[in-house]
Structure formats: structure tokens, C-alpha cells
C-alpha positions as CSV (number, residue, x, y, z in Angstrom):
1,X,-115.5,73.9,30.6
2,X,-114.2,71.6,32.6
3,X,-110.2,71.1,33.8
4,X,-108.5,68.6,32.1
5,X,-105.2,67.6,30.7
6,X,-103.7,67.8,27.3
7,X,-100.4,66.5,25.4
8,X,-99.4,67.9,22.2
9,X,-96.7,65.5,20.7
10,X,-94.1,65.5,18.7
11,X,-94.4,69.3,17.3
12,X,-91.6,71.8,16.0
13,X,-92.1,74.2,19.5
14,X,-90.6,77.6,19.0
15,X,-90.6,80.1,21.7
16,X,-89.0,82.9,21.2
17,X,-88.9,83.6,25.2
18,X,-86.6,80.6,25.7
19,X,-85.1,80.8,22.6
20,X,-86.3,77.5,22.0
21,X,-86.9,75.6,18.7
22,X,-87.1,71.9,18.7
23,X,-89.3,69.4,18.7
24,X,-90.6,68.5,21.9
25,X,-93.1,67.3,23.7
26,X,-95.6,70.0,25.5
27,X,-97.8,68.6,28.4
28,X,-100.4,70.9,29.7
29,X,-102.3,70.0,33.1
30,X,-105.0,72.0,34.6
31,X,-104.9,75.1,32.1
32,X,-101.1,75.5,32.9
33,X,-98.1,74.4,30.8
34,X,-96.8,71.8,32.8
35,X,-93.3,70.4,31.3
36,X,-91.2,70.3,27.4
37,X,-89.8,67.9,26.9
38,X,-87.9,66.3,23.9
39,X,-89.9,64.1,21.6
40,X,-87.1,61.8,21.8
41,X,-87.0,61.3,25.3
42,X,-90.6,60.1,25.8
43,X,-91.3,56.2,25.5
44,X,-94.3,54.8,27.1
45,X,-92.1,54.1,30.0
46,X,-91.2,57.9,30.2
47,X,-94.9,58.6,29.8
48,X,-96.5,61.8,32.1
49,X,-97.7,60.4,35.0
50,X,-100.9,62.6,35.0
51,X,-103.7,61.2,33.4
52,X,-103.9,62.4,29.9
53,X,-107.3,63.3,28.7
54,X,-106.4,64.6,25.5
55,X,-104.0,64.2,23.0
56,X,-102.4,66.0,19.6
57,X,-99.9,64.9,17.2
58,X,-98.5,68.0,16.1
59,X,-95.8,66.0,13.8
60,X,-95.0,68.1,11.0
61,X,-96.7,71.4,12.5
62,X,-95.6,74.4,14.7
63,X,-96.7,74.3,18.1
64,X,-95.7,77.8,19.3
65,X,-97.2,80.9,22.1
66,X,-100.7,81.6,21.4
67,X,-100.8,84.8,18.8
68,X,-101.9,87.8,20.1
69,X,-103.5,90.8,18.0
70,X,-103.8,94.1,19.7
71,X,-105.2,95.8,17.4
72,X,-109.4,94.6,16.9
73,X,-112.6,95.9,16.4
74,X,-115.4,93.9,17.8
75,X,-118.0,96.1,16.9
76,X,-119.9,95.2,20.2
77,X,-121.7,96.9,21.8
78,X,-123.7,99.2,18.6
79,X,-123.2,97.6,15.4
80,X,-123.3,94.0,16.2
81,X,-124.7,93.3,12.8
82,X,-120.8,93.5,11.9
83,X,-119.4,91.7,14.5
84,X,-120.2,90.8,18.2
85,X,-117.6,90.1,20.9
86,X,-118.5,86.5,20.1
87,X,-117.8,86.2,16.0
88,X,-115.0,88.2,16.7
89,X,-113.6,85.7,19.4
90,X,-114.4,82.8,16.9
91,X,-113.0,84.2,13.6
92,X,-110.0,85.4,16.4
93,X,-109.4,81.3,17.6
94,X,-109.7,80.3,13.6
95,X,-107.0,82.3,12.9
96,X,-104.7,80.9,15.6
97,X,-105.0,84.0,18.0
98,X,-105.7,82.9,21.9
99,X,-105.8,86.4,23.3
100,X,-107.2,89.7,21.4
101,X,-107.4,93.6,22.3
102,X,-110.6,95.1,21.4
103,X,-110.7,99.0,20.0
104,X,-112.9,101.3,22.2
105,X,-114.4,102.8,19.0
106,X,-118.1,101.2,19.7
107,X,-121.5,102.6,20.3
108,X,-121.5,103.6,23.2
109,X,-117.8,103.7,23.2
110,X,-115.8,101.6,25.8
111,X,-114.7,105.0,28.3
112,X,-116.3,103.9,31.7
113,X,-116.3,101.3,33.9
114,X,-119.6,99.7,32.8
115,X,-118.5,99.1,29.5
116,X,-115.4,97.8,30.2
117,X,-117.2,95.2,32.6
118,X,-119.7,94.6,29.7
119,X,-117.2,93.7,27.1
120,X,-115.5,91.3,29.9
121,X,-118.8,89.1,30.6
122,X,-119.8,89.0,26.8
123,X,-116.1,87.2,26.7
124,X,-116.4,85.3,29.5
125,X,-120.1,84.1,28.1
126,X,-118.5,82.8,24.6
127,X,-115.6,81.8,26.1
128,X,-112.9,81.1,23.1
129,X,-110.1,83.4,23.7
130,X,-108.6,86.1,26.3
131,X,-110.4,89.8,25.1
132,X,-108.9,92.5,26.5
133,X,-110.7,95.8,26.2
134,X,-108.9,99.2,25.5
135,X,-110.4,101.7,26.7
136,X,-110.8,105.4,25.3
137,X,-108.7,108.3,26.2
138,X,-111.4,110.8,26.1
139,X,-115.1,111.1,26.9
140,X,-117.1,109.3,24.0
141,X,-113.9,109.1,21.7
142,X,-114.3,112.9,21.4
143,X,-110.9,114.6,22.0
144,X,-112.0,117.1,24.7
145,X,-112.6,115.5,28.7
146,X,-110.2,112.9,29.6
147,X,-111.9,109.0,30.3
148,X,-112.3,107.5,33.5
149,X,-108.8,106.0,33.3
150,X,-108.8,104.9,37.2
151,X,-112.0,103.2,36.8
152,X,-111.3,101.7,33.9
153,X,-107.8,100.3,34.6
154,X,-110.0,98.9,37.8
155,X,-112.4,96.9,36.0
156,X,-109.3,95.9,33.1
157,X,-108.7,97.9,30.3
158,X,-105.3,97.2,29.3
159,X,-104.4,100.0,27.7
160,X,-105.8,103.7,26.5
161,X,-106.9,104.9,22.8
162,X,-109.1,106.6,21.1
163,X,-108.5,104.8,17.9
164,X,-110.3,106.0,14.9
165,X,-109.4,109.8,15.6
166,X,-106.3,111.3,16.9
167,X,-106.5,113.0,20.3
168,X,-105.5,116.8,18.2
169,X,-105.5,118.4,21.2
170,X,-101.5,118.0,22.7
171,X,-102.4,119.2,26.1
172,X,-105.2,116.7,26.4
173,X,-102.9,114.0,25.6
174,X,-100.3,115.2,27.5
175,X,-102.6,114.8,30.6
176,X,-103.8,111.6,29.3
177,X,-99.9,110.4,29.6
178,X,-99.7,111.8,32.2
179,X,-102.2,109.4,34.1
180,X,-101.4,106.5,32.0
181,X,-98.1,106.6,33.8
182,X,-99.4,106.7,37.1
183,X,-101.3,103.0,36.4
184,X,-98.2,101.7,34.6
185,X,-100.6,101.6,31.2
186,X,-99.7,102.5,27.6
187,X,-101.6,105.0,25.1
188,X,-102.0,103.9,21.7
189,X,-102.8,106.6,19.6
190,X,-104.4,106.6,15.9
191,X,-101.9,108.9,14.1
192,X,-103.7,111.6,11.9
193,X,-104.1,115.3,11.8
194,X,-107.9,115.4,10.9
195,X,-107.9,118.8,9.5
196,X,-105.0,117.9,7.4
197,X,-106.4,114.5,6.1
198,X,-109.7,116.3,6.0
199,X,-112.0,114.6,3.2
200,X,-109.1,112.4,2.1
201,X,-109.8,108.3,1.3
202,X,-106.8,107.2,0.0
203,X,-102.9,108.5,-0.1
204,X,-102.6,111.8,-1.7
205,X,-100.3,111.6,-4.7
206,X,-99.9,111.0,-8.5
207,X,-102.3,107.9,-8.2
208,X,-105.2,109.9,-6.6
209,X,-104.9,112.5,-8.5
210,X,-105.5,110.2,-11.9
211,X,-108.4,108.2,-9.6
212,X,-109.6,111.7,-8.9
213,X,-110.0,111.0,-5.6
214,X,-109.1,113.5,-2.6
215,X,-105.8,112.4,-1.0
216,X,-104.4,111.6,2.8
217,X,-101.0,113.0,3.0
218,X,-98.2,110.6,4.8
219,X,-98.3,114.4,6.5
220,X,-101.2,113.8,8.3
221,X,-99.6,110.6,10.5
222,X,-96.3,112.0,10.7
223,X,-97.4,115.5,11.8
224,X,-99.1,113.7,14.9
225,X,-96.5,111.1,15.6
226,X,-94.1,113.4,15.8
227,X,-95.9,115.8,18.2
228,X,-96.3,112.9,20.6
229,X,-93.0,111.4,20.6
230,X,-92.2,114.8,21.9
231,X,-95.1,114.5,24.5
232,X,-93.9,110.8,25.4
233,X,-90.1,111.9,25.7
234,X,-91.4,114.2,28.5
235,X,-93.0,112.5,30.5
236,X,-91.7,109.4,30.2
237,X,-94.8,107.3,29.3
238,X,-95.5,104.3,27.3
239,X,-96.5,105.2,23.6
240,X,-97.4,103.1,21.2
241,X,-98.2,103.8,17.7
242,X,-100.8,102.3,15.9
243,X,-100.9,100.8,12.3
244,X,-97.8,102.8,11.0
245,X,-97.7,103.3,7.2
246,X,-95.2,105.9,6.3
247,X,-91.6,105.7,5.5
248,X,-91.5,108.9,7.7
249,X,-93.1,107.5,10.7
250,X,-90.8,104.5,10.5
251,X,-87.7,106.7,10.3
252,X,-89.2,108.8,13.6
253,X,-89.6,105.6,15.3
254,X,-86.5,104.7,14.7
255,X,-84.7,108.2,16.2
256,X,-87.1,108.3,18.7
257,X,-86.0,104.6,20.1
258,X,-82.3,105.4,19.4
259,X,-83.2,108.6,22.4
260,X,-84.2,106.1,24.5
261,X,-88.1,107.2,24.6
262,X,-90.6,104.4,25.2
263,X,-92.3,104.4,22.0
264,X,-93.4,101.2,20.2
265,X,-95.3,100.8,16.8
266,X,-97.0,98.1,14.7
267,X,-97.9,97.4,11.1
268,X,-100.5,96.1,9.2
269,X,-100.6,92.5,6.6
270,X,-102.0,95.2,4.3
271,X,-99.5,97.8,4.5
272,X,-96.6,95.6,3.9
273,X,-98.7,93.6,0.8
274,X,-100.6,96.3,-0.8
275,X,-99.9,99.8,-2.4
276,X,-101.9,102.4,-3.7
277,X,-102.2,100.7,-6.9
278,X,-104.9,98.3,-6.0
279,X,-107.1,100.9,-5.9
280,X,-107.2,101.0,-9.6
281,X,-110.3,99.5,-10.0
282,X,-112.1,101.4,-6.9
283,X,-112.6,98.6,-4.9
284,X,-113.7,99.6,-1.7
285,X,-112.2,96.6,0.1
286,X,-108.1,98.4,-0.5
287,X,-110.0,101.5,1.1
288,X,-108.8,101.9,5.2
289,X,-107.4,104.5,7.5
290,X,-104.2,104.9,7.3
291,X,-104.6,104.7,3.2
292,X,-102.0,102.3,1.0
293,X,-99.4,104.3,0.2
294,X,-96.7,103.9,-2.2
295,X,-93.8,101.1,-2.9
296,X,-91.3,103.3,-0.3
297,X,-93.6,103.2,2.6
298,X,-94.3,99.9,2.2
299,X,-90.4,98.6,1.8
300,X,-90.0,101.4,4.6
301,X,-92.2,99.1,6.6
302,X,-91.1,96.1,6.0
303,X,-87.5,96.9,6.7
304,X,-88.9,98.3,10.0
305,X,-90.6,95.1,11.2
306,X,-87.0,93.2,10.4
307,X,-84.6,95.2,12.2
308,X,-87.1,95.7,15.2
309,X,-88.1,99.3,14.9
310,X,-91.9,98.3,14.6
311,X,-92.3,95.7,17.4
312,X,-95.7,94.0,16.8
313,X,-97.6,93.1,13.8
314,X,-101.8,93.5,13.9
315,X,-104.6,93.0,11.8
316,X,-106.7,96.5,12.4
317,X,-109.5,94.0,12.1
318,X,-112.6,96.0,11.3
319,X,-116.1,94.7,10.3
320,X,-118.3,96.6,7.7
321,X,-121.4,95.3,6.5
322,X,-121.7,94.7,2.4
323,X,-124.0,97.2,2.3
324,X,-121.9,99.6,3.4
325,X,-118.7,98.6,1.5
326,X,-121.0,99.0,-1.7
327,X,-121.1,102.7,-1.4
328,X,-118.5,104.6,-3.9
329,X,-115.1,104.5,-2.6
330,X,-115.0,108.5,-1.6
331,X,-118.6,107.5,0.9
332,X,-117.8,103.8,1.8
333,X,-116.6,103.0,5.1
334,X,-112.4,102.7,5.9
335,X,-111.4,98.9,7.0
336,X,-111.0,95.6,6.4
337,X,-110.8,92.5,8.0
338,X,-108.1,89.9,8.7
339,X,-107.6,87.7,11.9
340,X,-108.4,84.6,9.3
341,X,-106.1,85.5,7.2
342,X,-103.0,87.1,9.2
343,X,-100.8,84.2,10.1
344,X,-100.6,83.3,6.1
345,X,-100.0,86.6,4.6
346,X,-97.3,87.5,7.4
347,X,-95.9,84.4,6.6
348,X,-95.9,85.2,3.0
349,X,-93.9,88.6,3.3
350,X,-91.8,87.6,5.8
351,X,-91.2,83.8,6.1
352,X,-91.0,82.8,2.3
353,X,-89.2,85.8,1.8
354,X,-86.6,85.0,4.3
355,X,-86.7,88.3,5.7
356,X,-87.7,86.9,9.4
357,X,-87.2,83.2,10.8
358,X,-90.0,81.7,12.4
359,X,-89.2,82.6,15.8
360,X,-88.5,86.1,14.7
361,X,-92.5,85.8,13.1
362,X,-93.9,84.4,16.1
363,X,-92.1,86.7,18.7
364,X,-93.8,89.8,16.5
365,X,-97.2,88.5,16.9
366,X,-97.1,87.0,19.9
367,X,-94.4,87.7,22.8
368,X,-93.9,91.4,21.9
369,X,-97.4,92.4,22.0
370,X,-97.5,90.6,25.2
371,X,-94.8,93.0,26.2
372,X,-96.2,96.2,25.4
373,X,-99.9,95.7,26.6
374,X,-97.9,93.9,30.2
375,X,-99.7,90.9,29.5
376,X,-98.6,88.1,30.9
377,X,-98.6,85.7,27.7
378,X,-96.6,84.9,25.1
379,X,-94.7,82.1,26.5
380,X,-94.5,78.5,26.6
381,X,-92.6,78.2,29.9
382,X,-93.7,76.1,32.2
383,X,-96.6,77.3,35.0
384,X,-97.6,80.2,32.2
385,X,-100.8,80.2,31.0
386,X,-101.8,77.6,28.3
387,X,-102.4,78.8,24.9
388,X,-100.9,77.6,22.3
389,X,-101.3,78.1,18.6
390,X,-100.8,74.7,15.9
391,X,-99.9,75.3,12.8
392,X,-99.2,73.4,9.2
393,X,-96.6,75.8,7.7
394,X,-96.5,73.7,4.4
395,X,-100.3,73.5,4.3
396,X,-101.2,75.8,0.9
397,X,-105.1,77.1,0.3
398,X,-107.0,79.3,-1.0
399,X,-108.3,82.2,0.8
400,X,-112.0,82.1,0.6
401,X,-114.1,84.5,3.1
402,X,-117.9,82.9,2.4
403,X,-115.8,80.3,5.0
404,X,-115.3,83.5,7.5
405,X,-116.2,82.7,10.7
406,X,-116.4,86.5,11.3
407,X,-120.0,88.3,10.5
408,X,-118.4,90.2,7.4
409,X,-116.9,90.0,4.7
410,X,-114.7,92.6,3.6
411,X,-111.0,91.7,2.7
412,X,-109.3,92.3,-0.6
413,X,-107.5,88.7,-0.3
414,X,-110.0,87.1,-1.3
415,X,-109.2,84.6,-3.6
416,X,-105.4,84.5,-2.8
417,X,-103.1,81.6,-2.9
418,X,-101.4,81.5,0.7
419,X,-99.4,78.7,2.7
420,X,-99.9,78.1,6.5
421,X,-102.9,76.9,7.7
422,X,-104.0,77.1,11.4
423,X,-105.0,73.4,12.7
424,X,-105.3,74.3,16.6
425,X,-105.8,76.9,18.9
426,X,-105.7,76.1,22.4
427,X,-106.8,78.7,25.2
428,X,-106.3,77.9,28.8
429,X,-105.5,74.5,27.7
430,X,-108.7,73.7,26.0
431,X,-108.8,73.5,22.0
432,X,-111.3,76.0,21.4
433,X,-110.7,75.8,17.4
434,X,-109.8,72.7,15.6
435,X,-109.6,72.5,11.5
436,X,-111.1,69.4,11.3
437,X,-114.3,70.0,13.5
438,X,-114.5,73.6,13.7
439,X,-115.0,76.0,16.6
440,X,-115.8,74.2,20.0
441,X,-118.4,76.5,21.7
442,X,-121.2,77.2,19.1
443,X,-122.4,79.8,21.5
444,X,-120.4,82.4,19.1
445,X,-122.1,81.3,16.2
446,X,-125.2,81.7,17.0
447,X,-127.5,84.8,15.8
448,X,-128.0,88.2,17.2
């Protein structure tokens, strides 16, 4: 598209990497944030002297960093009948997220060089927001020969993971943090012990045992995350633990940090919204991996994203086809989706709780997970790279996913009564998703 300018006006801007929250004034010029400036100080005689081609009045809305989620399944390449690289970016931008990390957990999976390049054009091609591929630890996601790291980092994986199945093997993932260090690139590891969440679906407990459905025990992810803190502490790598759920893995996280080992976590809308008694009615859309646990864990959690032990908050956004959701709960597929609805339901637990201010909401999905995948976003100050997310935080609606711009379906918020609609999302200083007209490039809308 082509370079132009654009002035947001009159907006609440937080940044939580200034510590800044007023309302200002945010002139962007040639992709790049150029100036903020006070709302009150500009008159048409005070008036940016470059040409403005665009303008927003953010009045009344949030203008803050572009949200990141690090934590995404795009589906693409294998199953693209569940998502592509492209509905993923576009259901990404209508959810207010500028930049996205993509899970290496595709057919083939992303653990070369070619892949990793792959993922990048299909990006570049749609064109709505920054995707950043992770790539896998091991050899097709299997747990035994060590990825192409080298390679990989080369052609710009961000970071190392072969979500959907723990590397069980501790001197394979010792090696694997071993050369993670060397590029200066962090592993995020999917925290379960397969043999002893073997044939599980959902938390082991009184309520699985009355569904009579075979239980995941809170064992399972603290069993592993425990192992690798031990492994991280060593060596002295970045480790970053994905979509924590136990009241055990916060409390590990917690120790682990106090030691001084570089070990960061994040946490799910789902896990601090839901517990294992949704599942009453075996609805499939409350079944994922790590399960809903109980009231503890989830108040476990919470408390963890306030006083800073989990860093970031994700969605774990994962496609499935209705077909496949339709299968009984034990045989359906784990996951759900939820960049379109993030934003609200964090705001829900934390913001209208007043748990977390807005900065404190913004910096967990935006700055820190900036931080821990060394991206350089996250920030509003001037020269940085233009994305911005707009927001009406007094906007209520109704969650309704036949309006999805993602290829499935499958949330259980469907239905729900949220407040805090995304009006803009602005990427490299172009609004690539706008509530009133919709996404800008229709090539990520169109069919496979």
C-alpha cells in the first residue's frame, strides 16, 4: 500500500513504556510514529506541518500499542479449511492485534527454513498484521532430532516450540536451550507429561469422575514445568511457559523468578473465565489442552497475572472445523478460538474487576510479549513502528461468532454480554481494520 500520513486525534493514549496516559494527539508519518502531543496544545495554527492524508477522532476511545498475541495457530500450511495465514491475520486485525506469533504445529510443521520463509510471504501477500513464525524444537514436532534452529532463526522464527506436545525427553531439551542461547531466542514449551495425561480430556477430579470422563492431572503440567525450570536455571536460557493453568505452576513460576532464572509464563481468557464446571453439559467448545481446572487454579491465575508472575496474556487461538467439534467430547478435537474476543473478556476479569488498570492490561498484551519474543513493538515512542490499536472501552455487545472473521467457529462465548469494542487497528500506519467498513485488504477473505 502506499506511504502516507495519519493523525489520530484527541484519544486517551496509554503507553505503558512511557508511562504515559493522557490524551494526546498521535501523528504518524511514513509508517513511523512521528510526535504526541497534547490534544490541548493543537489549534490549526499548531497544526503538523506534514501533509495529513488521513485522519481519526479517537475522542472517547483508547489509542494505545498495537496488541500482540504470541500464542496462535494459523492452521496454514495443512488444514487451511480451519484457518489460513490470511483469516487468521484478518480475524487477528478485528480483534485489535497488529502483530501475531504463529504455533509451528501445521502440516508439514514449521522446522526448516522453507517453511519458515513460506509462512513469511503468505503474510506479506495478505498484508494486515506482523506474523511471526515459531518454529519447532524438534524434527516434525516429534521429540527426538533437534530443528534446524540456525536456519530457521535465519530466515525469522522468533522463537522455538513444539507446542501441542512437550519435548519429554530432558536431554533433548537441554540441547535445544542450549542452542537457543547461542541465537539469543527463547523456548516456549507446551507443559504436559504425555504418559501421565495419557487419554485424559479434561482436569482429573471429582467433576470428571461424575462426567465419567478420563482426567488430566494439574500433575501432568507441573511435572514438566518443573523439570525445565531446572534445565533453564542451568544454562541460563530464556523459558517461557505456555498457557499456564495450575495453581502449582503459578507458585513454581513464582520461586523460580524469585532465583533469578529467566522464565516467563502466560495465561489464557479461558483459564481465568472458565472452570471445569462448564463442561457439564459436554460441550465440546470448554474442551482444550491444558483442560479448565478448578476455582483455585483459576484464582491461582488470576492473582498471578496481577502481581506480575505470569507476564503476558494470549489467546491459544486454535481453529477446528464443526465437524470436528461435533464428535463426543472424549474424540473431539482440544481448542478454541479467541483473538475476536480477547480484548473484551480480559477486560472483563481484569479491568471491571479493578484487578489491573488499563496500562497494567495493555502492557500484558502488548509491551511484555514484545519483551519476551525481542520484538521490537509495543511502544508508542516516537520513530517506533506504527501500530496502534483504537478502542471504545464503554462500547457493550454481544459476542456473536457467525460475524467471525476467522474460518471457524468454535468458542464457548458465544452469546456473551462483553464491553470494549475494537474500532481500529492500525499496522505500519495504515488502518487495516476499521468497525465501520470492515477489513481493508479483502485478499484475506477470499476462498481457499
Amino acid at each position: 500500500m502506499p506511504v502516507h500520513n495519519l493523525l489520530i486525534r484527541n484519544g486517551r493514549v496509554i503507553d505503558p513504556s512511557q508511562e504515559m496516559d493522557q490524551t494526546a494527539d498521535v501523528m504518524i508519518i511514513a509508517g513511523k510514529i512521528s510526535s504526541i502531543t497534547p490534544a490541548v496544545a493543537n489549534s490549526p495554527k499548531t497544526k503538523p506541518k506534514a501533509s495529513v492524508h488521513e485522519e481519526i477522532d479517537a475522542t472517547g476511545k483508547i489509542v494505545c500499542p498495537g496488541l500482540i498475541d504470541m500464542h496462535v495457530h494459523l492452521r496454514e500450511p495443512g488444514n487451511e479449511d480451519e484457518e489460513t495465514i490470511a483469516s487468521g491475520s484478518a480475524a487477528a486485525v478485528a480483534g485489535g492485534f497488529t502483530s501475531i506469533a504463529c504455533m509451528p504445529n501445521t502440516q508439514p510443521a514449521i522446522d526448516n527454513e522453507a517453511v519458515v520463509e513460506f509462512v513469511m510471504r503468505q503474510a506479506a501477500r495478505c498484508g494486515l498484521c506482523n506474523v511471526f513464525p515459531v518454529g519447532a524444537i524438534t524434527k516434525g514436532r516429534l521429540g527426538k532430532e533437534l530443528a534446524e534452529i540456525g536456519h530457521m532463526v535465519r530466515a525469522g522464527a522468533v522463537a522455538f516450540s513444539d507446542d501441542g506436545c512437550g519435548v519429554a525427553n530432558p536431554n533433548t531439551m537441554l540441547r535445544a536451550m542450549q542452542y537457543a542461547k547461542m541465537f539469543n531466542r527463547p523456548l516456549i514449551q507446551h507443559c504436559e507429561d504425555a504418559d501421565l495425561a495419557s487419554g485424559g480430556c479434561m482436569n482429573a477430579g471429582l467433576t470428571a469422575t461424575r462426567l465419567g470422563l478420563p482426567g488430566i492431572p494439574a500433575l501432568a503440567e507441573e511435572v514438566m514445568l518443573q523439570r525445565d525450570i531446572l534445565l533453564a536455571e542451568s544454562v541460563g536460557a530464556a523459558y517461557h511457559a505456555a498457557h499456564i493453568s495450575t495453581a502449582g505452576a503459578v507458585q513454581m513460576i513464582r520461586d523460580a523468578k524469585k532465583r533469578g532464572v529467566r522464565v516467563t509464563a502466560e495465561v489464557c481468557p479461558h483459564h481465568v473465565l472458565l472452570t471445569e464446571e462448564a463442561i457439564g453439559d459436554y460441550d465440546t467448545n470448554y474442551k482444550m489442552n491444558p483442560p479448565l481446572r478448578t476455582k483455585r487454579d483459576v484464582e491461582a491465575c488470576i492473582e498471578g497475572v496481577v502481581d506480575g508472575t505470569i507476564d503476558c496474556l494470549v489467546t491459544d487461538h486454535a481453529p477446528h472445523g464443526a465437524d470436528e467439534k461435533a464428535f463426543d467430547f472424549q474424540n473431539a478435537p482440544f481448542g478454541i478460538i479467541g483473538l475476536e474476543t480477547a480484548l473484551p473478556l480480559l477486560i472483563k476479569v481484569f479491568v471491571e474487576s479493578k484487578l489491573l488498570d488499563w496500562a497494567g492490561l495493555v502492557e500484558r498484551m502488548s509491551l511484555a510479549p514484545a519483551r519476551v519474543l525481542g520484538l521490537r513493538k509495543g511502544t508508542l515512542k516516537p520513530g517506533s513502528d506504527a501500530d496502534l490499536t483504537i478502542f471504545n472501552p464503554a462500547e457493550e455487545w454481544v459476542i456473536d461468532p457467525t460475524l467471525f472473521m476467522s474460518r471457524s467457529r468454535n468458542t464457548p462465548f458465544g452469546g456473551w454480554s462483553v464491553r470494549g469494542r475494537v474500532m481500529q487497528t492500525v499496522v505500519g500506519g495504515q488502518v487495516m481494520f476499521d468497525h465501520a467498513t470492515g477489513i481493508r485488504n479483502v485478499v484475506a477473505l477470499a476462498p481457499v
